[in-house]
PDB file of N, H, CA, C and O in Angstrom:
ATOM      1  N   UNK A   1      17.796-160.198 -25.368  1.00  0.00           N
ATOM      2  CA  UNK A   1      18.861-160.517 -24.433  1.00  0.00           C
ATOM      3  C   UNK A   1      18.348-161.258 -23.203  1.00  0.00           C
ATOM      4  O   UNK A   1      19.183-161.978 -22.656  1.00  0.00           O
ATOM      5  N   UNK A   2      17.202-161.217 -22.699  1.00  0.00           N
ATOM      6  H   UNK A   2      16.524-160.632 -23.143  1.00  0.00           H
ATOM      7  CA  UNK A   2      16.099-162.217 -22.059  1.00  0.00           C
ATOM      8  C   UNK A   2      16.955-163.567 -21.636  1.00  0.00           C
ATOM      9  O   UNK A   2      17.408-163.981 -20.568  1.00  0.00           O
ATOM     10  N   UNK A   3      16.951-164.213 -23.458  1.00  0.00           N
ATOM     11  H   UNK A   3      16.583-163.877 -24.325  1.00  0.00           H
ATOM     12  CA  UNK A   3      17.355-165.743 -23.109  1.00  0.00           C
ATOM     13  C   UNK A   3      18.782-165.755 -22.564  1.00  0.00           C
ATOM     14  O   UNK A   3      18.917-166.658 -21.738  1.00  0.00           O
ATOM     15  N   UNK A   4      20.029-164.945 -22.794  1.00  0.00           N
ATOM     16  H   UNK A   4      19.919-164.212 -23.465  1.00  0.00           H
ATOM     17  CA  UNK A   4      21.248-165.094 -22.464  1.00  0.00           C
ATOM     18  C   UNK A   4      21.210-164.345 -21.104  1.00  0.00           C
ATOM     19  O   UNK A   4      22.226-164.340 -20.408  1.00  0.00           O
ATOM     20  N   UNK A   5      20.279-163.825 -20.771  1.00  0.00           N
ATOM     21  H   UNK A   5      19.455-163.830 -21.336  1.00  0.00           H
ATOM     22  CA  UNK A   5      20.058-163.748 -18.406  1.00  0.00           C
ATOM     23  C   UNK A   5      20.095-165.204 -18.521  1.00  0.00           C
ATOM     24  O   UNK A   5      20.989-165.897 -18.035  1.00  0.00           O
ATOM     25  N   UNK A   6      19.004-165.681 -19.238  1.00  0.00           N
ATOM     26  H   UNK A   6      18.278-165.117 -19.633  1.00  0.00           H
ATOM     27  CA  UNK A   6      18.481-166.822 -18.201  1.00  0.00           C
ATOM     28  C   UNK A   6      19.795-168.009 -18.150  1.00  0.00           C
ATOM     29  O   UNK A   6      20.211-168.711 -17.229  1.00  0.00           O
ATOM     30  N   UNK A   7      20.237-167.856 -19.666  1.00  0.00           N
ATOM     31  H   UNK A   7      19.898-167.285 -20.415  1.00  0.00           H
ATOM     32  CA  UNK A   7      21.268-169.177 -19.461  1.00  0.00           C
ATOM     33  C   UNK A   7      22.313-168.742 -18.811  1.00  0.00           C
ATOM     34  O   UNK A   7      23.124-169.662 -18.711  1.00  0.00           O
ATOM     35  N   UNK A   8      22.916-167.174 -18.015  1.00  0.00           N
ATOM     36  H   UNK A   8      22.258-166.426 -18.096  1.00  0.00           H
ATOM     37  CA  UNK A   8      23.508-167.058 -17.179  1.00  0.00           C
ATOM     38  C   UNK A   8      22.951-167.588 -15.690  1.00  0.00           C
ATOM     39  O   UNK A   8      23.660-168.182 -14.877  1.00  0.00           O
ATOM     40  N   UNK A   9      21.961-167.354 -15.554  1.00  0.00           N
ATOM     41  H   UNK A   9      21.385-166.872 -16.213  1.00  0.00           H
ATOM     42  CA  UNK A   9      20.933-167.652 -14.123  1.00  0.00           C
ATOM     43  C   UNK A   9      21.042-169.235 -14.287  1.00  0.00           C
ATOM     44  O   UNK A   9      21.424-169.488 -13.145  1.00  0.00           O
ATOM     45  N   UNK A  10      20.979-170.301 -14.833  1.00  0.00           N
ATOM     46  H   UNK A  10      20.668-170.095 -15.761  1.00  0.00           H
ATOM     47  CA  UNK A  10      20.614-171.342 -15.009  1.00  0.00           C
ATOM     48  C   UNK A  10      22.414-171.877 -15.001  1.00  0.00           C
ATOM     49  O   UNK A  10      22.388-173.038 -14.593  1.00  0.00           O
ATOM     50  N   UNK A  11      23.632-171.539 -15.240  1.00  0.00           N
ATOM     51  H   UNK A  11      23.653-170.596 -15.571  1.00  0.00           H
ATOM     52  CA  UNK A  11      24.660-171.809 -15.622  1.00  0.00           C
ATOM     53  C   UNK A  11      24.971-171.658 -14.079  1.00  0.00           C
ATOM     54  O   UNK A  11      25.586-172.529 -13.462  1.00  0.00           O
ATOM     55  N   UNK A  12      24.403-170.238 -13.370  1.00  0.00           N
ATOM     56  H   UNK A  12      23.904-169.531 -13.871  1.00  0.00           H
ATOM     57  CA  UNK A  12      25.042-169.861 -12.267  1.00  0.00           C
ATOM     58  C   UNK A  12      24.417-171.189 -11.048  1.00  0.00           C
ATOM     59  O   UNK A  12      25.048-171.552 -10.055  1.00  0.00           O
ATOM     60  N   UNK A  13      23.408-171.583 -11.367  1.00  0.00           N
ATOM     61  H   UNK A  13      22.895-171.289 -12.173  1.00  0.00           H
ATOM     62  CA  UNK A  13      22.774-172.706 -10.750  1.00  0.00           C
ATOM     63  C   UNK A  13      23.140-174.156 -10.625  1.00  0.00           C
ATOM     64  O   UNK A  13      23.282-174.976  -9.719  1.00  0.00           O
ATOM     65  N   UNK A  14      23.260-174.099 -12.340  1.00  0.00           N
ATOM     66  H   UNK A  14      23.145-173.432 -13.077  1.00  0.00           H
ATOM     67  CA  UNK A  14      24.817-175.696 -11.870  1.00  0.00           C
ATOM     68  C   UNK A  14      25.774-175.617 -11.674  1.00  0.00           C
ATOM     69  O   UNK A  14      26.277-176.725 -11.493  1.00  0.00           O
ATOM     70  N   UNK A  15      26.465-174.795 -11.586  1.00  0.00           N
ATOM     71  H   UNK A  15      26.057-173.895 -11.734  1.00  0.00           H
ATOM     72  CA  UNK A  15      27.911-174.669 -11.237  1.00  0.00           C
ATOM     73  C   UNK A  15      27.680-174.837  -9.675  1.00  0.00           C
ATOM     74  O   UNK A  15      28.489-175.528  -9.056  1.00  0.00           O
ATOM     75  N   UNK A  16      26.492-174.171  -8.924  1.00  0.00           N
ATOM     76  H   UNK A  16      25.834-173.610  -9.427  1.00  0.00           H
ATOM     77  CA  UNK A  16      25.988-174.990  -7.340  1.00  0.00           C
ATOM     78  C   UNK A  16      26.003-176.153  -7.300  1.00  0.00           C
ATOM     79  O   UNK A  16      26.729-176.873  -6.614  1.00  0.00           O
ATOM     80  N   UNK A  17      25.257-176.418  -7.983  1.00  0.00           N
ATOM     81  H   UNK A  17      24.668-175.833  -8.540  1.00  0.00           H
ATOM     82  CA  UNK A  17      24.727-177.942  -7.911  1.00  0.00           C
ATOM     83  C   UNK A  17      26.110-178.918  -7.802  1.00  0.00           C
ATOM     84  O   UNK A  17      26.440-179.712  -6.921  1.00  0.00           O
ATOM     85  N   UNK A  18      26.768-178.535  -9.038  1.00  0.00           N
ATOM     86  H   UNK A  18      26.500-177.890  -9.754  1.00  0.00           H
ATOM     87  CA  UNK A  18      28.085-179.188  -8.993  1.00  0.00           C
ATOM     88  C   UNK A  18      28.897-179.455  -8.359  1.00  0.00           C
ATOM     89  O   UNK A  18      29.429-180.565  -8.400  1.00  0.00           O
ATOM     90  N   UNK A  19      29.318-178.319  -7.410  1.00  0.00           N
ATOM     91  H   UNK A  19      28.886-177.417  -7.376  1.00  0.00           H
ATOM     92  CA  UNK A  19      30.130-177.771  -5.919  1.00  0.00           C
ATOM     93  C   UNK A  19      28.994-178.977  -4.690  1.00  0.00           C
ATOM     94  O   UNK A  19      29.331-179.808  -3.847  1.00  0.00           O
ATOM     95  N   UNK A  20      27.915-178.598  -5.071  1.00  0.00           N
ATOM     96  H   UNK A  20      27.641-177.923  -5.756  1.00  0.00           H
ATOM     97  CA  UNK A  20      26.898-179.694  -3.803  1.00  0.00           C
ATOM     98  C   UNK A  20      26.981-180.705  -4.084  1.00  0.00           C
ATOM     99  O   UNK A  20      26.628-181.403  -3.134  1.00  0.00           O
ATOM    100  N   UNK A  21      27.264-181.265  -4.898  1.00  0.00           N
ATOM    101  H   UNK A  21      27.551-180.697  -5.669  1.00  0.00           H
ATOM    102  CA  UNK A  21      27.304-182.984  -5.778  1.00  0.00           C
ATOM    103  C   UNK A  21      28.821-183.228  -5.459  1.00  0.00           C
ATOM    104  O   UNK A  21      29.056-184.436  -5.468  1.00  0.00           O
ATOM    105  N   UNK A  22      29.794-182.553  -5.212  1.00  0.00           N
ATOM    106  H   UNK A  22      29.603-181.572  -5.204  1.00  0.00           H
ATOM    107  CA  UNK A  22      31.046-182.561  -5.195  1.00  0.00           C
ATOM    108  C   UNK A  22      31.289-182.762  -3.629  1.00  0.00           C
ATOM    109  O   UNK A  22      32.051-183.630  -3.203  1.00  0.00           O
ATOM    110  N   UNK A  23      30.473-181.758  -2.689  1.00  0.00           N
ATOM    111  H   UNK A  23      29.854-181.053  -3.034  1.00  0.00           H
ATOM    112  CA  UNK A  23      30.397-181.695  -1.479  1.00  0.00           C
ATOM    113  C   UNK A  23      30.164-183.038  -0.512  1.00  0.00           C
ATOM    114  O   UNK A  23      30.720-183.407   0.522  1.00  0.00           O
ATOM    115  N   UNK A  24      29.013-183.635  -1.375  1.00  0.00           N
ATOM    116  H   UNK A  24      28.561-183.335  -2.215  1.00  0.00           H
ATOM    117  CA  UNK A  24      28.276-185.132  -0.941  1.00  0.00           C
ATOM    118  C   UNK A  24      29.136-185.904  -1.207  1.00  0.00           C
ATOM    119  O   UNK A  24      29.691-186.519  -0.296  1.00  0.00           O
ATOM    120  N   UNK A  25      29.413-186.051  -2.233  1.00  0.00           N
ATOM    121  H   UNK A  25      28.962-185.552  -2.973  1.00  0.00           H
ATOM    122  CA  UNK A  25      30.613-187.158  -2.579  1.00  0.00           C
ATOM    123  C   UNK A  25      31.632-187.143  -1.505  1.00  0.00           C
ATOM    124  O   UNK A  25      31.766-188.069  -0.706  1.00  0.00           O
ATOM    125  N   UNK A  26      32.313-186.112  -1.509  1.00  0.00           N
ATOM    126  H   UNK A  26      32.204-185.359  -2.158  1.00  0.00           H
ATOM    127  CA  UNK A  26      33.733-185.763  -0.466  1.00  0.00           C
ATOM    128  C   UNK A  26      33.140-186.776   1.005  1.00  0.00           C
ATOM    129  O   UNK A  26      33.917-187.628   1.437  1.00  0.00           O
ATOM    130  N   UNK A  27      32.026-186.631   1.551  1.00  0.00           N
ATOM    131  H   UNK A  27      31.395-185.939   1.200  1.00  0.00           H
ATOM    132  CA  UNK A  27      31.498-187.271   2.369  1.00  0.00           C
ATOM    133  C   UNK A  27      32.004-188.798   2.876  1.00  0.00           C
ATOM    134  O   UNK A  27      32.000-189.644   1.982  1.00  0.00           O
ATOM    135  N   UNK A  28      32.437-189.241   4.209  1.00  0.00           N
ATOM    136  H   UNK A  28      32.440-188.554   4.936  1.00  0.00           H
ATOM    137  CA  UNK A  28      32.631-190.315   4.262  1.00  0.00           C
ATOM    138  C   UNK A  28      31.256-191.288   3.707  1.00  0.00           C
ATOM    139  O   UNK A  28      31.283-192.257   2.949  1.00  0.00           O
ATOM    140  N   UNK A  29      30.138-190.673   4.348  1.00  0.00           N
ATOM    141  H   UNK A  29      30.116-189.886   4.963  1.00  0.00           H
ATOM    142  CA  UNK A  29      28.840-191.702   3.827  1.00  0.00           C
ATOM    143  C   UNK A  29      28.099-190.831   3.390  1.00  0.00           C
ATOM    144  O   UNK A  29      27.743-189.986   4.211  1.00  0.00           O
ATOM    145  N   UNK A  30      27.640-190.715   2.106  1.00  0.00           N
ATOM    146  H   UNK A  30      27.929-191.402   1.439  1.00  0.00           H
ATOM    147  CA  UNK A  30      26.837-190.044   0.809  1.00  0.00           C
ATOM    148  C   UNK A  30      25.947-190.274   1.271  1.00  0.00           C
ATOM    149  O   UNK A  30      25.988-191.072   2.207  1.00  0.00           O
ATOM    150  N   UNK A  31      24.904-189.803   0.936  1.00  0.00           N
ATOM    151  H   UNK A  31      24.871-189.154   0.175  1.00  0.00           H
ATOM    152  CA  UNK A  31      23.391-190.299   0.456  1.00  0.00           C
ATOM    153  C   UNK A  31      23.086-189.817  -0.788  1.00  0.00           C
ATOM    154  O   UNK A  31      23.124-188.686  -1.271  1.00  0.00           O
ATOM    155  N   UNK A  32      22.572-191.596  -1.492  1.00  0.00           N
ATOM    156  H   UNK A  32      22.541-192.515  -1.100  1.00  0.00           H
ATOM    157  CA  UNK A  32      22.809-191.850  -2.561  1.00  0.00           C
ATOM    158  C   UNK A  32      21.530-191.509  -3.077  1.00  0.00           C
ATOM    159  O   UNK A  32      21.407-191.245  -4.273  1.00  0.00           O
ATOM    160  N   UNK A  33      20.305-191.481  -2.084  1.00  0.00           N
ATOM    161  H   UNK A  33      20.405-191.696  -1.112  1.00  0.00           H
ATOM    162  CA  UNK A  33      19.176-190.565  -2.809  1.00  0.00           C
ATOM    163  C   UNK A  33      19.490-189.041  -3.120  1.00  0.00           C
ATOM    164  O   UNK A  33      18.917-188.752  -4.170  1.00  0.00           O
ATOM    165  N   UNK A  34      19.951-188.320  -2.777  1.00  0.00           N
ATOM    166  H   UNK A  34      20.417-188.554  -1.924  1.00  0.00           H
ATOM    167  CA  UNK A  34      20.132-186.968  -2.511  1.00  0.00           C
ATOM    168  C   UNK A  34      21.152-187.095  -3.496  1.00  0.00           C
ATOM    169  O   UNK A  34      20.735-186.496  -4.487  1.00  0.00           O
ATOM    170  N   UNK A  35      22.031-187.468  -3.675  1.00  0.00           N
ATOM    171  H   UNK A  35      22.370-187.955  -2.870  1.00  0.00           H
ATOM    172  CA  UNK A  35      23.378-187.292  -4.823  1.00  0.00           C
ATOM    173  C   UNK A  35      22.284-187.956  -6.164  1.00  0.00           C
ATOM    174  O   UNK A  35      22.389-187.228  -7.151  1.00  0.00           O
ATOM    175  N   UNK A  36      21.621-188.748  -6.321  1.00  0.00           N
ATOM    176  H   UNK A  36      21.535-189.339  -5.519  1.00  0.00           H
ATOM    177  CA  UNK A  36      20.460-188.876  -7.200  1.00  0.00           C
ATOM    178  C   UNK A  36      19.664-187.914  -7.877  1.00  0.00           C
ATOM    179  O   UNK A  36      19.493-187.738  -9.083  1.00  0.00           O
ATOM    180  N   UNK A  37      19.070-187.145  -6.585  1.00  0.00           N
ATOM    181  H   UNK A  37      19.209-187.288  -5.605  1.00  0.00           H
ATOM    182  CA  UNK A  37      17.984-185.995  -7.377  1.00  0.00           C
ATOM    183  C   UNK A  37      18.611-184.734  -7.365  1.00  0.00           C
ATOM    184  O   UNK A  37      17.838-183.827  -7.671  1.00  0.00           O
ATOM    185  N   UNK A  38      19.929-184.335  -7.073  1.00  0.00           N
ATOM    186  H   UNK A  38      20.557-185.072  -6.825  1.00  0.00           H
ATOM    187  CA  UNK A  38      20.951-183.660  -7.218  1.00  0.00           C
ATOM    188  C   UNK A  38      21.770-183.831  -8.929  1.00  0.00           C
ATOM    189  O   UNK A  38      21.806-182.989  -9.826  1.00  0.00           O
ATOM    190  N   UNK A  39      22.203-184.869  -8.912  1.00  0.00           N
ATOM    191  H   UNK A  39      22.174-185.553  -8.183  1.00  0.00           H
ATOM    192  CA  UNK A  39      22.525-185.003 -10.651  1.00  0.00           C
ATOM    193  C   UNK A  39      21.171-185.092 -11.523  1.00  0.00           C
ATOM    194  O   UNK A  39      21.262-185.015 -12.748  1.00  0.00           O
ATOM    195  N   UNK A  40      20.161-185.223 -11.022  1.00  0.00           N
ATOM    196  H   UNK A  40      20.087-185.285 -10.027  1.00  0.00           H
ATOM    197  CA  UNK A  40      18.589-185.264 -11.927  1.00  0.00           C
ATOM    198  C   UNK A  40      18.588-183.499 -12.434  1.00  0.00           C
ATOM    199  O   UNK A  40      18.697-183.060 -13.578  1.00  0.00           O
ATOM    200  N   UNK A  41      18.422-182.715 -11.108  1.00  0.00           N
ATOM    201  H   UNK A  41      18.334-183.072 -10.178  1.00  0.00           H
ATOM    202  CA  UNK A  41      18.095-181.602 -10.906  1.00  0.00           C
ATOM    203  C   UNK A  41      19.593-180.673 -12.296  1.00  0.00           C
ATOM    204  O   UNK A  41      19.505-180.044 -13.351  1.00  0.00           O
ATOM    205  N   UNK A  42      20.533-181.056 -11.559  1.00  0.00           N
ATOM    206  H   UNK A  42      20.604-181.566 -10.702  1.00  0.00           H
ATOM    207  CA  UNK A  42      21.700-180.844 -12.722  1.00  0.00           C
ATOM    208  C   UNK A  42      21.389-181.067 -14.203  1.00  0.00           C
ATOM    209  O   UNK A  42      21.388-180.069 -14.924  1.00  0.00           O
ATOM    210  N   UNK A  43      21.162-182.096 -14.664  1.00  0.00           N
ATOM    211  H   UNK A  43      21.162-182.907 -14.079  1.00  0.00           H
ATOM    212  CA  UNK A  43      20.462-182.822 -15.949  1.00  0.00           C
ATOM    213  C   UNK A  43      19.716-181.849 -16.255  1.00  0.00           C
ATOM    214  O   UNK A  43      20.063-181.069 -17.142  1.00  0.00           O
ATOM    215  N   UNK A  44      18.626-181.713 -15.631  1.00  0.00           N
ATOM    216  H   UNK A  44      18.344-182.346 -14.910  1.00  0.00           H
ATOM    217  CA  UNK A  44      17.546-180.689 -16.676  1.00  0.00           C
ATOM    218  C   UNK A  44      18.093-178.955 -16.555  1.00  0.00           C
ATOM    219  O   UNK A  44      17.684-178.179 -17.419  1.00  0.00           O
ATOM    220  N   UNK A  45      19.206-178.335 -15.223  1.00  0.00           N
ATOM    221  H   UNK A  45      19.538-178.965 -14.521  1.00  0.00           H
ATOM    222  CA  UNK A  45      19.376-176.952 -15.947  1.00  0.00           C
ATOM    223  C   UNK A  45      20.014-177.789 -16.969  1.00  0.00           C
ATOM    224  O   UNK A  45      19.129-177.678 -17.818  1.00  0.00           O
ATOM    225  N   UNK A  46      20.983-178.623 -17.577  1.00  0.00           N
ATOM    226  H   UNK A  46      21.702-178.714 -16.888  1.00  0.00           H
ATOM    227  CA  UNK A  46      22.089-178.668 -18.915  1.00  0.00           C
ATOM    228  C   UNK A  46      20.860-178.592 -19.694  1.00  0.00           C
ATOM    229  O   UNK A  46      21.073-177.648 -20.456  1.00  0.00           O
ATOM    230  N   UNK A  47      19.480-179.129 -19.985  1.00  0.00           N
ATOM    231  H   UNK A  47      19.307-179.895 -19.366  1.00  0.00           H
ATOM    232  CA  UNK A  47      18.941-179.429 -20.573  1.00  0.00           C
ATOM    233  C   UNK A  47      18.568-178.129 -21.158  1.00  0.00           C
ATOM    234  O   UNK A  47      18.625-177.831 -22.351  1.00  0.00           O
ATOM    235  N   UNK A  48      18.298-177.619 -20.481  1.00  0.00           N
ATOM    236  H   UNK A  48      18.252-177.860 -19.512  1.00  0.00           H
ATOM    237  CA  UNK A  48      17.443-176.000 -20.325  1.00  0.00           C
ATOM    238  C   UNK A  48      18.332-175.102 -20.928  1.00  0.00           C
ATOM    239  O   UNK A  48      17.857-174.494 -21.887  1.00  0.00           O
ATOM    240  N   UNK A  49      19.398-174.872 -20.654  1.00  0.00           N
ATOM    241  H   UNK A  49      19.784-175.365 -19.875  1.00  0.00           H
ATOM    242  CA  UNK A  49      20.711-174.378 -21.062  1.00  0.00           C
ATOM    243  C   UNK A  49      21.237-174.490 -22.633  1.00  0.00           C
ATOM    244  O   UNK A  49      21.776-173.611 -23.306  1.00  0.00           O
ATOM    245  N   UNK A  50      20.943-175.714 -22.961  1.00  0.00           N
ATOM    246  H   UNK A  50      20.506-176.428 -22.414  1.00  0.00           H
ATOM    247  CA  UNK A  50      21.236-176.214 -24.477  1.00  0.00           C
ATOM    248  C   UNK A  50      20.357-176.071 -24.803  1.00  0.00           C
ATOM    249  O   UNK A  50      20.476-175.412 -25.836  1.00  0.00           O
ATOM    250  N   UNK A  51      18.726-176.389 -24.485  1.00  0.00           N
ATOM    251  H   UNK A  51      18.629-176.924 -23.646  1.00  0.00           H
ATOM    252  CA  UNK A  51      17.789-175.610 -25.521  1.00  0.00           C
ATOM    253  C   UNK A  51      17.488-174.134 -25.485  1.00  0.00           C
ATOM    254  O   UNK A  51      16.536-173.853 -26.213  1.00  0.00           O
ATOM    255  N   UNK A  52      18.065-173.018 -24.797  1.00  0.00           N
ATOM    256  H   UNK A  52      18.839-173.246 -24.206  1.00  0.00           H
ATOM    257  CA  UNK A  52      17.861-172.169 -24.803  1.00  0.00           C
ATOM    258  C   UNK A  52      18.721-171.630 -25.879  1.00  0.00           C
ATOM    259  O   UNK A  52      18.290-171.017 -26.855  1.00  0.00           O
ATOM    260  N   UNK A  53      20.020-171.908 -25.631  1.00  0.00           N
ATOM    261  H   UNK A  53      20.370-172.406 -24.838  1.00  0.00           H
ATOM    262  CA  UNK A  53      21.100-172.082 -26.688  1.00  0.00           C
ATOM    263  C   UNK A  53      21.133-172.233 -28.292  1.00  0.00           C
ATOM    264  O   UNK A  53      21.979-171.751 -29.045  1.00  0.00           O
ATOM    265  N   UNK A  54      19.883-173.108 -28.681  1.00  0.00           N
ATOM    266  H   UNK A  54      19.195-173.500 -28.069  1.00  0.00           H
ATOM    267  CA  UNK A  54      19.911-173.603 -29.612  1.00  0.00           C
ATOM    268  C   UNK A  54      19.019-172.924 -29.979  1.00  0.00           C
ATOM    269  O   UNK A  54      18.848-172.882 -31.197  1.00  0.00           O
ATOM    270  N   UNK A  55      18.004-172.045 -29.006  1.00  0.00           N
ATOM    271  H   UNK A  55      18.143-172.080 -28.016  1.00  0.00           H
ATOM    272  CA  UNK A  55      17.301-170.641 -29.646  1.00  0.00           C
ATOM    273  C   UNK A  55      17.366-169.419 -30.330  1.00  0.00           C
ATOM    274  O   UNK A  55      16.569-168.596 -30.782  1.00  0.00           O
ATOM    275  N   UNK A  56      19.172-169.649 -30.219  1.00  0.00           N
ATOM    276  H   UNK A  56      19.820-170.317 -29.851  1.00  0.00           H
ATOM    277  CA  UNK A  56      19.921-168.308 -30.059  1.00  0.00           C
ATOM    278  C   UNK A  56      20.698-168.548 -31.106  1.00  0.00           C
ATOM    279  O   UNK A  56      21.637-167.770 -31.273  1.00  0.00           O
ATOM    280  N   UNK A  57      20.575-169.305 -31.755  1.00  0.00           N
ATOM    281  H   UNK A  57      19.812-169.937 -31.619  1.00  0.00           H
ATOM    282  CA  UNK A  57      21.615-169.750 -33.090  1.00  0.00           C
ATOM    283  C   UNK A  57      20.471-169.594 -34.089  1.00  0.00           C
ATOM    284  O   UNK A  57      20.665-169.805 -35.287  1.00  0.00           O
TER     285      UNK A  57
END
């Protein structure tokens, strides 16, 4: 049950990220580095998430 913490811990982490990527945007002036390594950072939990996933099948 190990891997299904983590892809809760890792799920509970982009759903932040998402809300913060959402936050920047709303912004009259973004910064487009930071909304950058913000969807990067997003990218690899999904990444992490689906291969953990695919451990579990």
């Amino acid at each position: 049950m190990a891997i299904e913490s983590r892809i809760r811990e890792l799920g509970s982490r982009h759903e932040s990220l998402d809300r913060t990527i959402q936050e920047e945007t709303s912004r009259p002036v973004s910064d487009s580095t930071r909304l950058r390594e913000l969807k990067r950072q997003k990218l690899r939990l999904k990444e992490e998430i689906e291969g953990l996933r695919a451990r579990l099948h």
